[in-house]
N, C-alpha and C positions, 0 to 999 in steps of 0.2 A: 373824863375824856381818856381814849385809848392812849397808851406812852407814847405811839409814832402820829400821832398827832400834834401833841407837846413839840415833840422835836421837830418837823414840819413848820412846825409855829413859828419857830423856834428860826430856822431854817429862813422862812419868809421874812423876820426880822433883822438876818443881817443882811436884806441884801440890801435894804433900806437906805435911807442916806444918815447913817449916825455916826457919831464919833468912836473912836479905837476906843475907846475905855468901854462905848455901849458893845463894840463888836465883842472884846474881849469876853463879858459878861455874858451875852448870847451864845458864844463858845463854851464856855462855860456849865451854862445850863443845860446846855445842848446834850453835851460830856455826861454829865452829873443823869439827864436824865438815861441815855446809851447805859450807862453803867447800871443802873437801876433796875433796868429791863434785863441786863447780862443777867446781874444778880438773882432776879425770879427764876431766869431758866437755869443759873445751875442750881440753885435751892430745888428746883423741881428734882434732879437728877435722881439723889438716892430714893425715891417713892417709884421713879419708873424704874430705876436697875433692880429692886424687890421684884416688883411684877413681874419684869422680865424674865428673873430669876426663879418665878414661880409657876410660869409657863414652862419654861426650862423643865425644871423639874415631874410638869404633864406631858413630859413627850413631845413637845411643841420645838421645830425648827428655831431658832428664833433670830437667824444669818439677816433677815431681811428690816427687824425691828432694831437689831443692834448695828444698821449702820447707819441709821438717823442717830441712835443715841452716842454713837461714838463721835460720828460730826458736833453733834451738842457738845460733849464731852470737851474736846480740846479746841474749836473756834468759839470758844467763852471767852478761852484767856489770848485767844489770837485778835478778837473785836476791842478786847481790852487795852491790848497794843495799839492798834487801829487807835482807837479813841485818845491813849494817853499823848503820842504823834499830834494828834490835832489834826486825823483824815477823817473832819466831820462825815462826808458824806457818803468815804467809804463805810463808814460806822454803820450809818444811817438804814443801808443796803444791807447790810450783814445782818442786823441785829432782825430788822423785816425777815429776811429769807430765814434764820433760826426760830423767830417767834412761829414762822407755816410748819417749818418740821415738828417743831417740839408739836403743835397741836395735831397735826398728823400720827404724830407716834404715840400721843396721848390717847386718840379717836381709837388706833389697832390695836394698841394694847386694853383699851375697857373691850371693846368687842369679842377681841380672844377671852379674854376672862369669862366674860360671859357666853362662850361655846358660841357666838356667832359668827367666827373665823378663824380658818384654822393659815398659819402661815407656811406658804410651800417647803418643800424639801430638796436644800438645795444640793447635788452632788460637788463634794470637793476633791481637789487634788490632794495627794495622801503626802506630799513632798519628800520622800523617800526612794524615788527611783523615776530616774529623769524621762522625758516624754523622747517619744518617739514619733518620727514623720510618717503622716503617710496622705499621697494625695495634698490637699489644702489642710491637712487638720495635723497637730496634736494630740498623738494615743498615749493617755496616760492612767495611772491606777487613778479609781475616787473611792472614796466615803460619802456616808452620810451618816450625821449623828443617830446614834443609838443604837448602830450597828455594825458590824466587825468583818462582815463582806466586806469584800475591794470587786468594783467592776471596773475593767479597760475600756475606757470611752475618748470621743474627743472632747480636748478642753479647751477652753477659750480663757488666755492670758493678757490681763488687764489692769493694767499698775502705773507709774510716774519713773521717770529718772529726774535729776540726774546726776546730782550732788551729795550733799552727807546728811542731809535729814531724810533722805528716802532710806539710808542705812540706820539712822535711828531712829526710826518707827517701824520698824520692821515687825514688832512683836504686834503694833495696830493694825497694820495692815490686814490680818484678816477677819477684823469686825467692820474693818474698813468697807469691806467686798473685795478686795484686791488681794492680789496672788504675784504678781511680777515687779520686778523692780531693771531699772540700769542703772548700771554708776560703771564709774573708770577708773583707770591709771594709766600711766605715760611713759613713754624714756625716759623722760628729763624725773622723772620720780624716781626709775628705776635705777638711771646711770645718774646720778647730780654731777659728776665729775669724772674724768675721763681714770681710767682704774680702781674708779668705785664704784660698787654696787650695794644697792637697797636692797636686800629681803623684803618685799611685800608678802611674801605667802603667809605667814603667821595672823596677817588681819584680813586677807582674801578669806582664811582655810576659818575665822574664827565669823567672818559675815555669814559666810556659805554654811555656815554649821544652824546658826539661827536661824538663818531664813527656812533652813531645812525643817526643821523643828515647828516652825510657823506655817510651813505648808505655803512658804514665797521663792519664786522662781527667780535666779537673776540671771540676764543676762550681762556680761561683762565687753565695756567697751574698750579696746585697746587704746586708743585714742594718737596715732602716731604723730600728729599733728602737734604735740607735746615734745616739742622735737630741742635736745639740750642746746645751749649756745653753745658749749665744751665743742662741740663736732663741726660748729661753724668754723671755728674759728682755727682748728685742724685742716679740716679741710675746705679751703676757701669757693673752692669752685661749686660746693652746695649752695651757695650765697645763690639766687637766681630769682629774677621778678616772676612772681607768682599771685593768682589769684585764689582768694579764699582760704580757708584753712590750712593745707598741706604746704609747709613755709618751705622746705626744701627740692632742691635738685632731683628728681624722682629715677634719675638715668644714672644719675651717678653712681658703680660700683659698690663706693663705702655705704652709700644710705640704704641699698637692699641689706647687703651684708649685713648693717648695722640693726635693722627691724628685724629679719631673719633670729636672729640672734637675742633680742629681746621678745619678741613672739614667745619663741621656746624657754626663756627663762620663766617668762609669766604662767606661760597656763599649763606646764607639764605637773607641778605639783598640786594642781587643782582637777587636773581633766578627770577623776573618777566621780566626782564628788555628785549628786543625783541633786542638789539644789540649783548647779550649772546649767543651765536651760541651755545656753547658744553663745556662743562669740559674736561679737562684731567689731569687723579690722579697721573699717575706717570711717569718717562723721562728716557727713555732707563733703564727698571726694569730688574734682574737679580736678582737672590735669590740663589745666592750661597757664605754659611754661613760658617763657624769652627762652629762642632757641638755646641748646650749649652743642657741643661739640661732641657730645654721646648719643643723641638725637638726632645730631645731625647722618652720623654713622647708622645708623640704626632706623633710619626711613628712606636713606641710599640703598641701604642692602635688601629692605623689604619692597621697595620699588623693583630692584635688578628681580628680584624673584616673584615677583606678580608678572613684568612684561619681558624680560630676558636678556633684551638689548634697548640702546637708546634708539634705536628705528622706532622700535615699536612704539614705543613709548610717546616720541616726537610726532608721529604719526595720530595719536589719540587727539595728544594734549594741545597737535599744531602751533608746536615750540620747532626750535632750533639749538638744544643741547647738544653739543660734540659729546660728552658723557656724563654719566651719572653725577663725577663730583662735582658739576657745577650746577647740580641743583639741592637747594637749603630747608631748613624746616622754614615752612610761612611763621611769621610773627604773629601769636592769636591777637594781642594785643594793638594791630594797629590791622582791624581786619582788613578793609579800605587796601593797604598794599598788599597785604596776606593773598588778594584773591587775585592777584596778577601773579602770570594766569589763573584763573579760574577754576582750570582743572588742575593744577598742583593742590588750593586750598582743598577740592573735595575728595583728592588722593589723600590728605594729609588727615582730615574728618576722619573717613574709615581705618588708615593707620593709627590715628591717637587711638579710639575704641578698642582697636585689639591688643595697643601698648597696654591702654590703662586697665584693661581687664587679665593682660599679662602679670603686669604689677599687682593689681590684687589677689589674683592665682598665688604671686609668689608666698603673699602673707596668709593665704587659704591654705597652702600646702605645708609652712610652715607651724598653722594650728594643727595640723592632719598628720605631718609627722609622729607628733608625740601624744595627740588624744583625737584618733582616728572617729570616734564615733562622736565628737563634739561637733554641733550645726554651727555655719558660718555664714554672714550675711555682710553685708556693707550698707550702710547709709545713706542711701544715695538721695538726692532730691529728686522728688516726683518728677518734675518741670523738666528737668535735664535729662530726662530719658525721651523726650519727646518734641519739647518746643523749639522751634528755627531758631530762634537767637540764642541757643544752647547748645548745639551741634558739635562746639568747639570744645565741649567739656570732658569727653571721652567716656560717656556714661550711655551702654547700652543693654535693655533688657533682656534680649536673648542672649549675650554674648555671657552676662554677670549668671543668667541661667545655667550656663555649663560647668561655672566654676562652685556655685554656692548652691547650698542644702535648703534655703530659707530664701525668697524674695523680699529683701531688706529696701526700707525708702525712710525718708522723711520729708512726709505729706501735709500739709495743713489743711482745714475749713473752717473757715472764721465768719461766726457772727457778724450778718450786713446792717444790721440795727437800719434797714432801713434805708439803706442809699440806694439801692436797687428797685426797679419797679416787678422785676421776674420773679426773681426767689429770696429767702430765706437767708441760708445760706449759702456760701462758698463750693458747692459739694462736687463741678465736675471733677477739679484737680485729683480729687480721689477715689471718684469712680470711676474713671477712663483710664488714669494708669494705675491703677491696680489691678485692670482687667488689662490691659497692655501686659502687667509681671506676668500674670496669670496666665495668660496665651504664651507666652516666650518661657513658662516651666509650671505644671500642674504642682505649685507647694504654696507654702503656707504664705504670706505676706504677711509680715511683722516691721509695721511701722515706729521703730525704735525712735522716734524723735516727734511725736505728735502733737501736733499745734493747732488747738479746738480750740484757745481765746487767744485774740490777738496778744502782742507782747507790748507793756509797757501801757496797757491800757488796762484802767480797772472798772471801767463802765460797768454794770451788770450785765449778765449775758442767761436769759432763761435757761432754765435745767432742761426744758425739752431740746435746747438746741445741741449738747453734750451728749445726752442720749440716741435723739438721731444721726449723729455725727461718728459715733463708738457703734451703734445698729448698722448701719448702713456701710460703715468699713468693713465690718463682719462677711456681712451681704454678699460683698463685694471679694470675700478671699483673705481678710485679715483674718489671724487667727491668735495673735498677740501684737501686744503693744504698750509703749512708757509714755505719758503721755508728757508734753511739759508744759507744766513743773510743778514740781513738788520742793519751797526752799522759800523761806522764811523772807522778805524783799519789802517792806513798808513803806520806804523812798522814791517817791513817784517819779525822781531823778537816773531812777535805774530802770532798765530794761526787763530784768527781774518785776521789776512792779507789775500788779495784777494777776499772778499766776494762784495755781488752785487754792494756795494756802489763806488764799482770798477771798473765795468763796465757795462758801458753804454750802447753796443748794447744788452746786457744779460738781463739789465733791460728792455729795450725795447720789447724785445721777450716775456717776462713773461707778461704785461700787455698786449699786443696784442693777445696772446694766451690763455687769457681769453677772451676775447672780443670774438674771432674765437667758442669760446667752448661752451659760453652762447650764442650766433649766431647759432648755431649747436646744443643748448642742446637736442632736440628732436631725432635725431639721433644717436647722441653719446650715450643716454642713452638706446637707441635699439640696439645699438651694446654691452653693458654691461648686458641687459637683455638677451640677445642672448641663449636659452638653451646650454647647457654643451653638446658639442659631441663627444669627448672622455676624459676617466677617468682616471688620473696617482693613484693607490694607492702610500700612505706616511703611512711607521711603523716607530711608534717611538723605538719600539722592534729593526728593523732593525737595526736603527741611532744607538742605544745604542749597538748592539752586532759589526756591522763591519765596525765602523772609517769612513774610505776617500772611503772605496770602495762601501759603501752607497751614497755616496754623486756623486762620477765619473756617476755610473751609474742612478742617479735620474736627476741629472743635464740633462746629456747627451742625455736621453729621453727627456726632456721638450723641450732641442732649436731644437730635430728632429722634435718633432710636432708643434712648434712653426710655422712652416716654410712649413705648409700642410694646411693651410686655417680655421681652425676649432677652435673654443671655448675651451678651456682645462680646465676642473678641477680638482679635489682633491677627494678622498674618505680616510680619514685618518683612523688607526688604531681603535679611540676609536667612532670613527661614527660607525664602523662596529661594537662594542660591543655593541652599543644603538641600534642594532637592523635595521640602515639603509643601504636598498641595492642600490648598484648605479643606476642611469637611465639612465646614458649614453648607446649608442650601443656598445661601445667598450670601456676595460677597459685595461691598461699596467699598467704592473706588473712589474719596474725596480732593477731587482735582491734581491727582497724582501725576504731574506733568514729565516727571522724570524716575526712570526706574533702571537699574542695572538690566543689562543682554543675559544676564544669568539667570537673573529674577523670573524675566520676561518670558521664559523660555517654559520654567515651570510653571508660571501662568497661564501659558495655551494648553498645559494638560488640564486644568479646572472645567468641571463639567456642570457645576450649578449656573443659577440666576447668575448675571453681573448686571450692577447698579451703577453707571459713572456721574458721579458728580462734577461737572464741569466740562465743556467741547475737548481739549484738548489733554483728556489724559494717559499716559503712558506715551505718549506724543514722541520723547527725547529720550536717551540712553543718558549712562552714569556721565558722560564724556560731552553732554549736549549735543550729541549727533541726532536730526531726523529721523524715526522709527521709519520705515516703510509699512511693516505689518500692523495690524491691530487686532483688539479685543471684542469681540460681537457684544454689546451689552449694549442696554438701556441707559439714556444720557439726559438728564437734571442740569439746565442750563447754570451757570453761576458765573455772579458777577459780586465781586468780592463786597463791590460798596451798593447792591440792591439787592443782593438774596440772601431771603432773610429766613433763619431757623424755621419756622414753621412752613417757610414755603418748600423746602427741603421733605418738611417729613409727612408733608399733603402727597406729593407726588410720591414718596416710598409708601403710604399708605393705603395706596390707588394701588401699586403696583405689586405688591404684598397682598392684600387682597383677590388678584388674579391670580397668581402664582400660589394661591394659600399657604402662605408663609403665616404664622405667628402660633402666636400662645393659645390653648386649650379652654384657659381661662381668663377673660376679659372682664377691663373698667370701663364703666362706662358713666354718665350722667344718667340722673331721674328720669329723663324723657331717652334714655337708650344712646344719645350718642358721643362720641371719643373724647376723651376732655386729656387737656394739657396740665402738665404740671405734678403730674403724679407717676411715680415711678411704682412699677410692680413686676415681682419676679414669680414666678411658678416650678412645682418642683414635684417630683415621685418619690411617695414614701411610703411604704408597708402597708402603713392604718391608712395613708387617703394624700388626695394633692393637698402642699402647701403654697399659700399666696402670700406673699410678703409685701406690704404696701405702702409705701411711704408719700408723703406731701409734700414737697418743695412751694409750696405757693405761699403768697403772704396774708390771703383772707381763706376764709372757711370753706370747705367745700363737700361736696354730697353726692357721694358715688353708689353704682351696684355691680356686683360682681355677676355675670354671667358665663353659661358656658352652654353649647348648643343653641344657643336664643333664648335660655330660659335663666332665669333669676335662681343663685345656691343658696343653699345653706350650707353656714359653713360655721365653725367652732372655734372661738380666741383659745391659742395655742397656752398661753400663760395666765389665763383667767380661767379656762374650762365656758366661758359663757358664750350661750348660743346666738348667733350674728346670723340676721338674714334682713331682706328687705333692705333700704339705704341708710346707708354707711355713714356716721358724717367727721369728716377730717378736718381737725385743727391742722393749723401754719405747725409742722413739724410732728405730725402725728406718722406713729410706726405702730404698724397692727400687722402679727402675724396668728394668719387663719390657715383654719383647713377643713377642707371638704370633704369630708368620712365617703368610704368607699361604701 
């Protein structure tokens, strides 16, 4: 009988009704046999690292076999852990998903031997001279084994933060598949005590030296949130109710001064160094404060200078201020009073945005001081660039566009195991704002903080879902990212529990799916250059006047065109003040009931389609005043609790079709017509159009790709194998084709 049948067995015996001594023994066994099965597959190891070694030596890449056998390699003695714990069923999962690889790696490596497969060749980063931006990608030198050329291409970075085992395995990492790492340091590391300082350079300059060597990128998180109690307790007035990470007074004098100051300590001895990838200033920012009296200052005077005098001002907001100083920051914390009046809270919305992307200016400028050509990003969460009950946070992506090199976030998509009856996965959150970054600054998106399995859950999670989730952010305008975690955590009491170090086939997927991506970079990056063809407006005016029903209907537009072949972007509120009109052909307007006189203004020069989702959009000014004028456009009734996504993307699909709006290259069903649930993007490139196509659905399905009414052929990008006639898609299948000119 197979060993994971034993254990299964094994497994069905405790759940039985026996006594703790029969339980203990069924553990026991259970254990004894896990270890057994460990046992065979590292005994396997030295027989396959021969062969491999002996492919090696025929000229044979061998990036793609050696990161199955490195996962074997070291989640031997991580399952062993697992096991000695007593996390039977973790074990259980592990030991199954090692037993598929080790046979997998066994299956390519007898084939290669026998000359009936050769394994791809995959271009690496040469980690000697740091990448350059350009567009959405990363230009950096590569290799490929067996040869002594360097060619500048885009690379695709792909790795774990965020702690200190990502710095000790740094030398693994590149049998890993992986190339990028993040880790950090803090004030409170740098200053422990007030007239002391830490030298960290000596293990910065000694990380950065290895990872160079290793051909691993890192980016380094400041992490100011690491903020000393020395300085509390100095300066009292930093003390202030705050949400989320950043524990201090953001207004206060001494705390610029103070990060200012350590900024420039940290990275001036490091900024030459070509292992340095990018900075990042701050880790899921949020700048929502209890008023203080520097805030208070400081949106009195940005008021006097948006309206002039309190006429004017009293005149919008229909208050009765005698003057400025008798109005105060709203309290984000008790919103409820915050929004009396109603137009102070959404004066106060767009002032925090420009504070807090001031404050992050400051620590961007103070990386720029001393290492001018280092990229700078922030951390910001997806969510709070966009959703209404996040408004308050001060997180906006065109504004953080102006200041930073790098479109930074931290995005999640988490395995639904199934509670869902639509998709798969979690995947709008990071598809619609990452193309939100993307419209508000053409750069790369590096989601420094990625959450592909939930936390604190160790459930198994299929390798296709890791894949599609790391594919598909690419897609999407990622162009690096750390995913988390990478950090040793067997305590299912901790929130740490479950992360990558957990599973095996999960690891495996991440470094393979670099390898596929930097194999593909030229592609994928034409599918991320791809112009914009059509345009979702985002008011932040909206988010802040109507809640969830902003949000139903923004949402619910994005996964209708999601699911129509086309490029989608962003034209947000305060683009349209700066005077930018979209270029798309078609723009949708999802229940945008409130939009600034400024926006509005640039709005009437737009000369494509308009699409409004909902009777009353553009209706009201930032201030809730009655528009008089309107938009000529075509109008999608919605009703927040009856209209339902698909009725949305029937009518843009009607209307798209008259206008001949869409993609060159269409999905369709067996019998010719449009099916839901599959995202595909199209692209122009030298040799021929790329299709990129992914499956969000949870059963099987069966597509053909046309183009003119007729049925292509087309060529799997990363297989070379010929693809025509129907297509058939697993729940989380990624196929990129192309159609030879």
């Amino acid at each position: 009988m197979h060993r994971l049948l034993l254990i299964m067995a094994a497994l069905c015996l405790s759940c039985s009704t026996v006594s703790y001594a029969d339980e203990a023994k069924a553990d026991n066994t259970q254990a004894a046999t896990i270890k057994a099965g460990l046992q065979a597959i590292e005994d396997s190891l030295p027989p396959i690292k021969a062969n491999l070694d002996k492919l090696k030596s025929r000229g044979q890449d061998i990036s793609y076999p050696m990161v199955s056998y490195t996962v074997l390699q070291n989640f031997v003695g991580y399952s062993r852990e697992e096991t000695d714990y007593g996390d039977i069923k973790r074990a259980v999962d592990q030991l199954s998903e090692l037993e598929w690889i080790q046979r997998k790696l066994k299956s390519d490596i007898s084939l290669a031997l026998a000359g009936k497969l050769k394994f791809p060749i995959v271009p690496r980063w040469t980690g000697d001279t740091r990448p350059v931006i350009k567009g959405s990608s990363f230009i950096a030198p590569t290799k490929v084994p067996g040869k002594s050329t360097r060619q500048m291409r885009p690379v695709f970075f792909n790795g774990y933060g965020h702690f200190s085992q990502v710095q000790d395995d740094i030398e693994k990492w590149p049998n890993y598949g992986i190339n990028m790492i993040q880790f950090e340091t803090g004030p409170m590391i740098v200053f422990p005590e007030e007239g002391k300082v830490k030298d960290v350079t000596p293990d910065l300059l000694k990380t950065l030296d290895r990872a160079k060597k290793a051909g691993v990128a890192v980016n380094l998180l400041l992490s100011p949130h690491y903020f000393p109690e020395w300085m509390f307790n100095k300066y009292p007035e930093l003390r202030k109710q705050r949400e989320y990470f950043l524990p201090m007074c953001l207004h206060a004098p001494e705390c610029k001064e103070f990060l200012r100051r350590y900024v420039k300590l940290v990275v001036e001895p490091i900024k030459d160094h070509p292992a340095l990838h990018s900075i990042c200033v701050s880790n899921e920012p949020r700048n929502v404060e209890e008023p203080c009296k520097y805030a208070n200052e400081e949106f009195r005077a940005w008021l006097k200078a948006r309206h002039g005098d309190i006429a004017t001002l009293n005149g919008l907001w229909r208050t009765s201020y005698a003057d400025f100083d008798e109005i105060t920051v709203p309290n984000p914390f008790n919103e409820q009073e915050a929004q009396q009046p109603m137009c102070r809270w959404v004066e106060f919305v767009r002032w925090n945005e420009e504070f807090f992307t001031a404050w992050h200016k400051m620590l961007a400028d103070a990386v720029h001081e001393v290492a001018p050509n280092v990229p700078v990003h922030a951390k910001v969460q997806s969510f709070t660039l966009g959703a209404s009950s996040e408004v308050k946070c001060g997180n906006d992506a065109y504004l953080y566009g102006k200041i930073f090199e790098i479109n930074g976030n931290d995005s999640s998509n988490n395995y639904d195991f199934g509670n869902k009856d639509d998709y798969t996965d979690a995947w709008l959150s990071n598809n619609m704002y990452y193309d939100l970054q993307r419209s508000a600054k053409d750069a790369p998106v590096f989601n420094s903080e990625n959450h592909i399995v939930e936390e604190g859950n160790a459930t198994a999670v299929p390798a296709e879902h890791i894949r599609t989730a790391l594919w598909q952010q690419a897609i999407h305008g990622q162009s690096a990212t750390t995913i988390w975690l990478w950090q040793r955590a067997i305590n299912p009491k901790t929130e740490l529990y479950g992360n990558f170090m957990q599973r095996p086939s999960c690891a495996r997927a991440v470094g393979i799916t670099n390898l596929d991506l930097n194999r593909a970079a030229y592609e994928v990056t034409a599918l991320q250059q791809t112009p914009e063809q059509v345009i979702i407006l985002q008011s932040t005016s909206t988010a802040t006047y109507e809640k969830g029903l902003s949000d139903s209907s923004l949402f619910r537009t994005y996964i209708a065109l999601n699911f129509m072949g086309m490029r989608i972007g962003f034209i947000t509120e305060r683009q349209l003040e700066d005077g930018i009109v979209p270029k798309a052909g078609v723009l949708v307007i999802p229940n945008t009931r409130h939009l600034s006189n400024a926006a509005f203004e640039t709005l009437k020069k737009y000369k494509g389609h308009v699409m409004m989702i909902g009777n009353s959009s553009l209706a009201y000014d930032e201030y809730d005043k009655k528009r008089s004028e309107t938009i000529k456009g075509e109008i999608v009734p919605f009703i927040r609790e009856q209209t339902k996504t698909k009725d949305i993307y029937r009518v843009l699909k009607t209307h798209f079709a008259v206008w001949k709006v869409g993609p060159k290259t269409t999905v369709v069903d067996e019998k010719g017509d449009s099916i839901w649930g599959v995202e595909w993007r199209e692209a122009e490139t030298a040799t021929g159009r790329v299709v990129n196509l992914c499956s969000y659905l949870t059963t099987p399905v069966t597509i053909k790709l046309r183009a003119n009414g007729k049925d292509v052929k087309a060529v799997d990008v990363l297989t070379g194998k010929a693809v025509s006639g129907v297509i058939k898609l697993k729940p989380l299948d990624v196929r990129l084709l192309k159609i030879k000119k």
